[in-house]
N, C-alpha and C positions, 0 to 999 in steps of 0.2 A: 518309200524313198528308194528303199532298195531295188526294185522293179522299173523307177523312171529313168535310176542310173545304172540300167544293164548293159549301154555301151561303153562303158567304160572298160569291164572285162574284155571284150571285144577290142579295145585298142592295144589294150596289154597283148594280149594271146599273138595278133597280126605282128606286135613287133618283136616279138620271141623269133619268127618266121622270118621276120624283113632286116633285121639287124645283121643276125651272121651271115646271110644266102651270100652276099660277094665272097667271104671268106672260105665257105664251103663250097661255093662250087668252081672260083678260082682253084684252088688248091688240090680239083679233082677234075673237072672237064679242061680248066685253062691251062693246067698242067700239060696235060694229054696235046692238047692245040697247040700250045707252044714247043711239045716234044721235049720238055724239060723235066720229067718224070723217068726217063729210061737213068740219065746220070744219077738222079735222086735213090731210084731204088739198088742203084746196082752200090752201095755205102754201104760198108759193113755192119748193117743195122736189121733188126728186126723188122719185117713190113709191114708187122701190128703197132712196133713203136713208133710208125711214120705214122699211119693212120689216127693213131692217138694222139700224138701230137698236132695233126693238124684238124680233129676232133678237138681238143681243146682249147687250141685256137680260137676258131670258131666261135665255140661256146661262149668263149670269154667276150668277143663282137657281142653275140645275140644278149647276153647277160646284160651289157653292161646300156644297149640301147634300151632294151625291154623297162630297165629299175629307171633308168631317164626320165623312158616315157612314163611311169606310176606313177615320180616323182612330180614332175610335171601337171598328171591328168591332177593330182589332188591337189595341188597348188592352186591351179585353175579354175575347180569346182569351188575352191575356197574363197573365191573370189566375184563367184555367178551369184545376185540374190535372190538365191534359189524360196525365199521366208517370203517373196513377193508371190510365186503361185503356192505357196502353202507346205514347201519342203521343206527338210531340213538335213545339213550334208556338216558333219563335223568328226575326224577320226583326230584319236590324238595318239600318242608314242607309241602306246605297245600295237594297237590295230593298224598301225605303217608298217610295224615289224612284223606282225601274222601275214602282210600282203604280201610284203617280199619273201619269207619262208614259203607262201603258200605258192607261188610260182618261180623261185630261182633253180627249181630241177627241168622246168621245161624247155629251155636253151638247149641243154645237152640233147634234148629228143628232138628238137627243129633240123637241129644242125646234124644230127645220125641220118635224119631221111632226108638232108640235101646232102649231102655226103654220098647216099648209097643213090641216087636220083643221078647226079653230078658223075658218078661213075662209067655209066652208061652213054653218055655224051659226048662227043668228039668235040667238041667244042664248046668255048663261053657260051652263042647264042644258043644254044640247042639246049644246053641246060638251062639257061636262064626259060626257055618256053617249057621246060617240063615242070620246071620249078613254081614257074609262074602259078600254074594251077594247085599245086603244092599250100601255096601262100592261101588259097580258099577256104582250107581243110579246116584252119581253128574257127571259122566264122558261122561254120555249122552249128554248133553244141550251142553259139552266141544268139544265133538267129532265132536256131530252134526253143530256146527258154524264153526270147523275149515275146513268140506269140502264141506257145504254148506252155506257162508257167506248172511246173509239177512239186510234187514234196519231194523235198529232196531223201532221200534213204542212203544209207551206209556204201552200198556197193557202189554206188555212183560217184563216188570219190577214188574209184580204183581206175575209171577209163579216166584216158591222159585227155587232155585238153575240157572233159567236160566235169574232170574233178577241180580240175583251177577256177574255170568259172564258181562253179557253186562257191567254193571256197573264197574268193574274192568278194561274189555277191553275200554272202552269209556275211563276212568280215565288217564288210558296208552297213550292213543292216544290223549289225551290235547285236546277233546272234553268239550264243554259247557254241563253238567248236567244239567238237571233241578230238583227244590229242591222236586218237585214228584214225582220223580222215586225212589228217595230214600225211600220216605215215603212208596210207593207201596211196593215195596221189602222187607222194614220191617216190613211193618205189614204184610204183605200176610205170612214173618215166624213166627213171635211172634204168631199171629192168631192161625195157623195151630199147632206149635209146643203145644201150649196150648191145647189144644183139643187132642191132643192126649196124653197129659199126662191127662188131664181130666179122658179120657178114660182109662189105668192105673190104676188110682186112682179107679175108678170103677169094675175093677178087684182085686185090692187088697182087696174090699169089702167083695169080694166071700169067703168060709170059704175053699174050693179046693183050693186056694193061698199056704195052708201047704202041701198040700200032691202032693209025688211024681208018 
């Protein structure tokens, strides 16, 4: 069962990606286009506390579309009679709550790499086409499980986007987790996502941040 619903993972992952991208890359190429970042930065504020902030932002779009859409996909499955070709699809409270712990750190990593993507752009459309390909990135790890299924092992919950899937698909299939792999998984995106708003923030430094 677990293996006939590995698109599911795969919906989650695309909206981690698709939910905040207006927010992050408004807030960083739209900015720039609009020329409405020179008044912004020049506020007696830190340029990592702007950064952060509109990291947070962000995150908070891609979070809140991502749990939506979970919420959503397992409503829906709950409703497929999947018992007619010989499935069977039922989670109940606490494995809704292992879904959403096992993927609410990956927003913050979507939105650091349209953030640091979005930087580079003089413009809304220019980042939205960089971003675009962006949005492909979680589809891999999705793609690649579903037609070449492996054992899953420990280290594989450290790399961001293909430790969500396992974790989700494991979750699905009323596998025993263990409590680090979760840990692996979120810190391997908190880490990552961090560091590249870091970086970011390092760019907003640059006085080229105004000009187009």
């Amino acid at each position: 069962t677990a293996q006939a619903l590995n698109f599911i993972p795969l919906y989650i992952l695309l909206s981690a990606f698709v939910s905040g991208m207006g927010i992050a890359v408004d807030s960083t190429a739209g900015e720039r286009e609009r020329k409405t970042i020179e008044p912004l930065i020049l506020n007696p504020v830190e340029r990592h506390h702007i950064v952060m902030g509109k990291w947070f932002a962000a995150s908070l779009f891609s979070a809140v579309g991502m749990l939506t859409t979970l919420l959503l996909c397992i409503a829906a499955m709950t409703q497929v009679p999947l018992d007619q070709i010989g499935l069977t699809f039922h989670l109940n409270t606490v494995q809704v709550i292992m879904l959403i712990l096992a993927v609410l750190p990956l927003p913050f990593l979507a939105t650091s790499m349209q953030m640091l993507l979005g930087i580079f752009a003089k413009s809304f459309k220019d980042a939205q086409s960089y971003i675009g390909v962006l949005t492909l990135l979680p589809a891999v790890p999705s793609m690649y499980l579903m037609f070449n299924p492996v054992v899953t092992q420990e280290w594989m919950f450290a790399i961001p986007m293909l430790g969500q899937h396992l974790l989700m698909v494991d979750v699905m299939g009323g596998k025993e987790i263990p409590i680090e792999a979760y840990i692996y998984s979120a810190t391997s995106c908190l880490v990552l996502g961090m560091a590249l708003v870091l970086v970011t923030a390092r760019f907003f430094q640059r006085e080229s941040i105004i000009s187009n």
